[in-house]
Structure formats: C-alpha cells, structure tokens
N, C-alpha and C positions, 0 to 999 in steps of 0.2 A: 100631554097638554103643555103644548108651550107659551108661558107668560112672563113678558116684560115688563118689569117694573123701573117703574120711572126715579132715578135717583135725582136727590136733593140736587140743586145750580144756585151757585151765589155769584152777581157780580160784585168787586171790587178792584182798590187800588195796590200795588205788589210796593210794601214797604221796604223789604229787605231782601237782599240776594247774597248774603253772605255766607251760607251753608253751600254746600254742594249738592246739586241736587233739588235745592227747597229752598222755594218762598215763602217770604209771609207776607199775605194779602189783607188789606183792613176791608172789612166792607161796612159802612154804613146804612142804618136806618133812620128812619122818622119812626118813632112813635106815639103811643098817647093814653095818657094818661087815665086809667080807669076812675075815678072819681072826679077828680077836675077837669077834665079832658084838655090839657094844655099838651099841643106839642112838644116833643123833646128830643134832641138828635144822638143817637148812640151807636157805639162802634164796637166788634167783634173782629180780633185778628187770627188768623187764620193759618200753619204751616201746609203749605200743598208741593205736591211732587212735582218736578219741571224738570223731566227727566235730558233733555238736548240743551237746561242752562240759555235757553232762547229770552228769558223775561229780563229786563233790567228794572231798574227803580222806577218809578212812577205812570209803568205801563198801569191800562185798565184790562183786566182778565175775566174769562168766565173759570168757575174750579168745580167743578162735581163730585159728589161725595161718592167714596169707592170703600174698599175693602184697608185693616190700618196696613199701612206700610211701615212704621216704626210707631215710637210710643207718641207721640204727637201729629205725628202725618194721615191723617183719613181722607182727608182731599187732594184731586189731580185736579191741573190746570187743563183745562180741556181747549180752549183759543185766546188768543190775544186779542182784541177788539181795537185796541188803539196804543198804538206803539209812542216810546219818548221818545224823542231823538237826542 
C-alpha cells in the first residue's frame, strides 16, 4: 500500500545566505489573539538546504519540511517564487 503523505510548506522571505549550503528564511504570520482577539504579527526563522546556493537575500521562497540534514536544517527550499535582483 502505497501512501503519500503530504509534508508541511511554508512561504517566506530568505534573510541570510551566509552558510554554505543554507538559508535562513523568516516567514511570517498574522495571528490572533485567544481572549481578546487582536491581531498581531509574528515571525519564525527558519535554516533550510539550498543545495545549488541559487537563493540570494530578500528572494521570496517556498521550503518544505524533509528529513534533518544537520542539527538545525529540517527544511529544503523547494522554489523560488520571486527572485531580487
């Protein structure tokens, strides 16, 4: 029986490119507030694999979560969506 399971996608923005090999992507949320329900905007950064070094700063990326690759890398960049110049 074969079954695909659908792994986690996050988009965001690729802050750093300073490692070899690896990005770190912020991606933001809106979220809201369980008792007062005020919006409130929050960010998670992220180290992902970018194994051809193709990402530079302030592209926008999808990363998919995979199997860890080191002690911080559990996400690959899976496309670039909108390149910096």
């Amino acid at each position: 029986m074969n079954t695909k399971t659908i792994k986690r996608q996050l988009e965001g923005t690729v802050m750093s490119t300073k490692m070899a090999k690896t990005v770190v992507v912020r991606v933001d949320r809106i979220r809201k507030h369980p008792k007062y329900h005020k919006q409130y905007a929050s960010s998670s950064r992220y180290k992902a694999h970018d194994p051809k070094n193709e990402c530079v700063e302030g592209d926008h990326v999808v990363i998919q979560a995979c199997r860890p690759i080191s002690k911080d890398k559990k996400w690959r960049v899976i496309s670039v969506t909108h390149q910096q110049k």
